[in-house]
C-alpha positions, 0 to 999 in steps of 0.5 A: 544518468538522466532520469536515473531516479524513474528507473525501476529499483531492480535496475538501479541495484543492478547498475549499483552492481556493475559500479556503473554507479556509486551508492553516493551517486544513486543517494545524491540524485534522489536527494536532488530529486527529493530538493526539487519536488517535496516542496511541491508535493509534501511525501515526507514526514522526516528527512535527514539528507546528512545522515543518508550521505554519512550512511552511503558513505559507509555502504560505498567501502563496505567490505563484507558480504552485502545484501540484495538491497545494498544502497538501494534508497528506500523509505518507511511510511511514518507509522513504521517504527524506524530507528532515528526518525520521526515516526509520530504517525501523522498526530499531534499527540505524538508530535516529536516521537522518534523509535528507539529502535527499528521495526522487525522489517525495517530491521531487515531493510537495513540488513539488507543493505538498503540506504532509508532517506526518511520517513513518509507522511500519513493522515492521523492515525492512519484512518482517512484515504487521504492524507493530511494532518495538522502535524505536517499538512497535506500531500499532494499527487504528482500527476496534479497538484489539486489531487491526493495520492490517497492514503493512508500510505499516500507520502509513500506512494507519492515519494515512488511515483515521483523518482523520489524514493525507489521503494518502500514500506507502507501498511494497509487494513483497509487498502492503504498500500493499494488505493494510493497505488492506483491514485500514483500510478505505481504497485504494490502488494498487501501481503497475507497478515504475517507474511511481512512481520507487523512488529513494530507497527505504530499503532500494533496491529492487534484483535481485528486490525492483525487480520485485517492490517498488514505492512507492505511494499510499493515500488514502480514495478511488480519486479521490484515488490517482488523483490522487496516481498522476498526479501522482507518476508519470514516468520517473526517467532515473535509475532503470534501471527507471523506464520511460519510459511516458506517462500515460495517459487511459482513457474509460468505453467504453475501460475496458468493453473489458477482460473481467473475470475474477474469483474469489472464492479460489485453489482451495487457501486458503479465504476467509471467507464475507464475503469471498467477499460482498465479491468477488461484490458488487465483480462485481456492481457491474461488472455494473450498470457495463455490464462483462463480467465472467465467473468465471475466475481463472490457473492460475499463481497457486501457481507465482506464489505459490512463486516470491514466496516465494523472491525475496521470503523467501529473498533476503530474509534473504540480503540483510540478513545481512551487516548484521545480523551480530553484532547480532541482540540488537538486532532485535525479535521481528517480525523475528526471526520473519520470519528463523526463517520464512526459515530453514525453508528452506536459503540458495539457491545461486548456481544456485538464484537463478539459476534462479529469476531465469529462472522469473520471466520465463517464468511472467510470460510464461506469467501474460500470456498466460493473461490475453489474453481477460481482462487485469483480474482481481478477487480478495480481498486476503486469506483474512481482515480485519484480525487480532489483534496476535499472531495468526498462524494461523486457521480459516476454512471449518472449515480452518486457514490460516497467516500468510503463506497468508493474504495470498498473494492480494497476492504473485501481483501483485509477482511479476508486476509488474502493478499492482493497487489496493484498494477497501473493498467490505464488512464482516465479522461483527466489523464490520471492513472488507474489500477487494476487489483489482483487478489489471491488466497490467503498464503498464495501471495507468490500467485498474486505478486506472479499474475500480478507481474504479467499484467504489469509486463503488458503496461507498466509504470509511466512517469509523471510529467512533474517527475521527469528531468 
């Protein structure tokens, strides 16, 4: 039973099987687990450990048929409606909010069997890479103490890389669910905008955010996103963009019949020399695989990047001013820099955003068809691992690179719409964990999540040293 809470969460649903244990074992090892680290790291928004014993209890002698996740504990980011706790998307403004009922995924996490602990924390309003707020304080990265797990799904990421939770649900309109991936240590995969019902998102993801977000899982292992991406995905015929795609099963020789285009920067921010280790080391494992993988990368990365900006930054801010109006004293200091970040540049006008909603579709058009003769991309996740709490701009390759040119290698895909996951591959000098990104087409998330799976046989998660026991 030692370190039964760093196994990857298929084989604990598969010891769950075998009644090598029981769900009350499996819930009170993480609960122990959750006990002996949170006061240290800070990953949860809302935990009940009461409630999760009451509901192993009943998963323990239930009779009828049980679903692919059946005790498998599990959590939800804090910005995802879930029935019975606190949900306040890491604001003041929404101190004590707790769902009536559950999101369109979290609903299925449940019919699915799976046991929640609790809820995630998350920066304010969602818009920060790291994450800290005023409501809950600030979340630390497992591999040290002085560092972030990114954000905004950083408690999330947090919560798995540490043995924590076995898996979850975090969402990601500017790489939410991928940087906090590679500042852990762990994957995950942000789906293609519908793929993984957004209903019940806090706040909705709508107009530009319903191109750009989406929900997605995290876990250790790309097995294990897999199995939550199948298990989870499905058209909402209640969710205009819940596309009615079916699932999808991709053999190795269907997978090798993707050219691989990759890069190790975009040509205008430098990486670190690990990271650029870690990119030629994913290819080269792709390589080994049988795949044709060839040096190539859009020439509508800025243009790509630009355009986030705007929908993302600039909509942004527009969006929450009304409700932010008159109660700016309440806001903590990460979202107050996002909004002097947003004020750099004036409101858009009515034109402006309409001219830009035009942009999207003809550079994703334009995006698509450069991808013809290489439609899977691998790529770093960002110019850098994890940083200090605080930091906002660094040196790398003897040039200065600013806070959000750092993770812009996550924006291209939201403004796309294309589904993309993350692998750790390697370490930095500090020892800390670093990814590699593996993109898709838009509806091709089967392609991402099975290249993505190879990668991640070739290297794969390691634990933290706070984690083991």
């Amino acid at each position: 039973m030692k370190d039964l809470t760093l196994e990857p969460a298929v084989k604990q649903l598969e010891m769950l099987r075998m009644g090598e244990v029981s769900v009350m074992e499996l819930a009170e090892a993480h609960l122990k687990q959750i006990e002996r680290l949170n006061p240290k790291l800070n990953a949860f928004a809302d935990l009940d450990a009461e409630r999760v014993r009451a509901e192993a209890r009943r998963l323990d002698v239930q009779k009828e048929a049980r679903g692919p996740l059946h005790g498998l504990p599990v959590t939800v980011k804090s910005s995802i409606a879930t029935e019975g706790y606190r949900c306040e998307i890491g604001s003041l403004l929404h101190k004590g909010d707790v769902p009536r009922e559950d999101a369109v995924v979290v609903a299925r996490l449940r019919a699915a069997g799976a046991l929640i602990l609790g809820t995630t924390n998350c920066p304010e309003f969602l818009m920060a890479y790291e994450t800290a707020n005023l409501l809950h304080g600030r979340t630390r990265n497992p591999w040290d103490l002085e560092r972030s797990p990114a954000g905004s799904s950083g408690g999330e990421s947090a919560a798995i890389a540490a043995g924590m939770s076995a898996a979850g649900l975090g969402s990601d309109s500017g790489g939410s669910v991928r940087v906090p991936a590679h500042f852990t240590g762990i994957c995950s995969l942000k789906p293609t905008p519908g793929r993984i019902p957004g209903q019940g998102h806090l706040p909705p993801c709508v107009g530009p955010f319903s191109v750009l977000g989406a929900i997605g899982p995290m876990a250790r292992t790309m097995a294990d996103v897999d199995l939550m991406f199948r298990t989870l995905s499905g058209q909402d015929a209640t969710d205009p963009v819940s596309p009615p795609v079916a699932l999808r099963t991709r053999s190795l020789d269907e997978l090798r019949g993707h050219t691989i285009g990759f890069f190790e920067d975009d040509g205008l921010a430098p990486v670190t020399a690990e990271t650029r280790a870690a990119v030629q080391a994913g290819a080269a494992a792709l390589r080994e695989a049988r795949f044709r993988v060839e040096p190539w990368r859009p020439g509508t990365l800025e243009p790509l990047r630009k355009l986030w900006w705007k929908l993302f930054v600039q909509c942004g801010a527009m969006f929450y001013a009304p409700e932010i109006a008159g109660k700016e004293k309440q806001l903590s200091p990460i979202f107050k820099e996002f909004l002097e970040i947003a004020d750099g540049a004036p409101a858009l006008t009515a034109t402006e955003m309409l001219d830009a909603w035009a942009e999207l579709d003809l550079l994703r058009a334009k995006t698509l068809a450069e991808m013809r003769e290489h439609p899977v991309l691998l790529c770093p996740v960002a110019s850098i691992p994890a940083f200090r709490h605080g930091e906002r701009s660094w040196m790398v390759e003897g040039r200065a690179v600013e806070y959000l040119d750092a993770v812009r290698h996550t924006q291209w895909f939201n403004t796309l719409g294309a589904p993309a996951a993350v692998v750790p591959v390697g370490h930095s000098r500090e020892g800390l964990p670093i990814g590699v990104q593996i993109a898709a087409r838009p509806f091709e998330d089967e392609v991402a999540l099975g290249i993505a799976a190879i990668v991640d046989a070739a290297f794969g998660y390691r634990a933290p040293a706070m984690a083991g026991s």
